[in-house]
Structure formats: structure tokens, C-alpha cells
C-alpha positions, 0 to 999 in steps of 0.5 A: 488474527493478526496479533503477533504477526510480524512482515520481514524481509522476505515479504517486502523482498517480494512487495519490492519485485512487484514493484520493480515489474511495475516501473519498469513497464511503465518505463516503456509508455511515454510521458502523459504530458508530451509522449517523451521518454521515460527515465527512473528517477527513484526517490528516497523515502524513510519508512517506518514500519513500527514493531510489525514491520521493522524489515520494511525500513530498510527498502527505502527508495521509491521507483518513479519515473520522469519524463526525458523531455526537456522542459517537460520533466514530468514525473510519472510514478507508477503505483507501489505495493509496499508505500500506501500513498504518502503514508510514513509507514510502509502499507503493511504495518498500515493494514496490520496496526488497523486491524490490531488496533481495532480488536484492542480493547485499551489503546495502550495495547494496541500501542505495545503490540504495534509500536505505532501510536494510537492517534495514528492509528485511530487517524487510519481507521477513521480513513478506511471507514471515512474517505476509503468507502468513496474511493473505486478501488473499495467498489472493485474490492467490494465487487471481488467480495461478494456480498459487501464487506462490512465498512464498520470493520475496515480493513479486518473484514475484507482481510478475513473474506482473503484465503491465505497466510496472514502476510498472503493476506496483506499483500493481496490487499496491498495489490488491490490498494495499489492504483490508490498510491499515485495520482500522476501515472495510469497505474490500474493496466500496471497493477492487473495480476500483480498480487 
């Protein structure tokens, strides 16, 4: 399904505008702690994207906000489609490199597919299957996927269950990943029709 897909720069073009519309309106709430303002105080970040998502490397600035408050300073970072929580890799090659090493029979070949070894990628299979299940964001996609997908084939059984082109299929699931990419902002009023 995904074997030779590869996420360029048009498609994290787009996961970049998602993710500018959505720091800019949490720009215009006020700060958790104190109701101050809010100011961008993007971030740095060096993504890797392995061999599937070599165009993810260049947008490498995370949109985040702090409070202007002085004495507060609290950062408040909305919720991104292109980084999946603190992950190096971008979400995209992420949810591709699972899904390829899933279906590869031998390690190494999902390795030569990928560019992104095996021990990571068997560390993010363990978490769709393992900590994933228990988070509210797979009980609203489970919700969205009527009957339940099948936790066993994470993420390729919810990927499977999305219309679309293989890329329109990740960036959904990137859209529905979202409120899981921050804990210090209220991202699930940001993330509404993102995607």
C-alpha cells in the first residue's frame, strides 16, 4: 500500500499552513497561567524524515507561542501536524516507515525501504499497539471508524479504513494525531477541520 511512497515538499508545504492557521489562533487566547499575551517564540527542531520523507528536513522551525507577561513567560505550543510529539522524525515518515515495517518480512527490508532502522521503527510499533490504544485521541478515531479498527495492525488498519491518495491518508491521520503533539496548549478547539 505504501511501498515506494514517498512525502515531498508539496505535502509538508501544506502540513506547514495547517500548522501556521493553527498558531496563529492560538496566538489570539491569552496565556493558561496568567491571561497575558501571546507572542510566537518558534523553536528550532532538525527532523529527519529517512528516505520517505527527505522534504520534511528542510521545514525545520517549531510554531510555538509564550506568554508576554513578565515573570510569566510560559510557553504554550499549539498542536502540530508535521512533528508527532517530540519524535526526530517528522510524523509522516513516522506513520509510513510503521506501516512498511509492518508488512516487511525481514527487518533489513524494511530498512532499505525506509532509511530509518529497525529498532526504531520496532519502538514505534510497540507504541501504536501499546501506549497509543490508551491515549482519547485512538477512542475519537475508533469512534470516526466504525466498527473498531484492529489495534494488532496499527497504524495500517486505520490508514486502510481513510479514502484518499496514500499522502491524503497520512495527513488525515496526522490531522487526528494532532491534540497528541502537546501537552501545554488546549490544541483539540485548534485541530477542529484542520485536515
Amino acid at each position: 500500500m505504501f511501498n515506494g511512497i514517498e512525502l515531498g515538499r508539496e505535502f509538508f508545504a501544506k502540513l506547514t499552513a495547517i500548522d501556521e492557521a493553527m498558531v496563529v489562533e492560538a496566538a489570539a487566547g491569552a496565556c493558561a497561567r496568567c491571561g497575558g499575551p501571546l507572542h510566537r517564540g518558534d523553536y528550532p527542531r532538525k527532523p529527519r524524515g529517512g528516505r520517505i520523507a527527505v522534504a520534511g528536513e528542510a521545514f525545520d522551525r517549531r510554531f510555538s507561542l509564550c506568554c508576554g507577561r513578565e515573570g510569566c513567560r510560559k510557553r504554550a505550543t499549539p498542536p502540530s501536524v508535521r512533528f508527532l510529539g517530540r519524535r526526530v522524525y517528522v510524523g509522516g515518515a513516522v506513520i509510513v516507515a510503521s506501516v512498511i515495517a509492518m508488512a516487511a518480512t525481514a527487518a533489513r527490508a524494511g530498512v532499505r525501504a525506509t532509511g530509518i532502522a529497525a529498532r526504531t521503527t520496532r519502538r514505534w510499533l510497540r507504541w501504536w499497539r501499546g501506549s497509543f490504544t490508551a491515549t482519547s485521541v485512538f477512542v475519537q478515531i475508533c469512534a470516526r471508524l466504525v466498527p473498531a479498527v484492529e489495534r494488532r495492525s496499527l497504524p495500517a488498519s486505520i490508514l486502510e479504513r481513510v479514502d484518499g491518495e496514500p499522502h491524503q491518508r497520512v495527513a488525515r491521520l496526522l490531522g487526528w494525531l494532532a491534540p497528541i503533539t502537546t501537552c501545554s496548549a488546549n490544541g483539540s478547539r485548534l485541530v477542529r477541520g484542520a485536515v
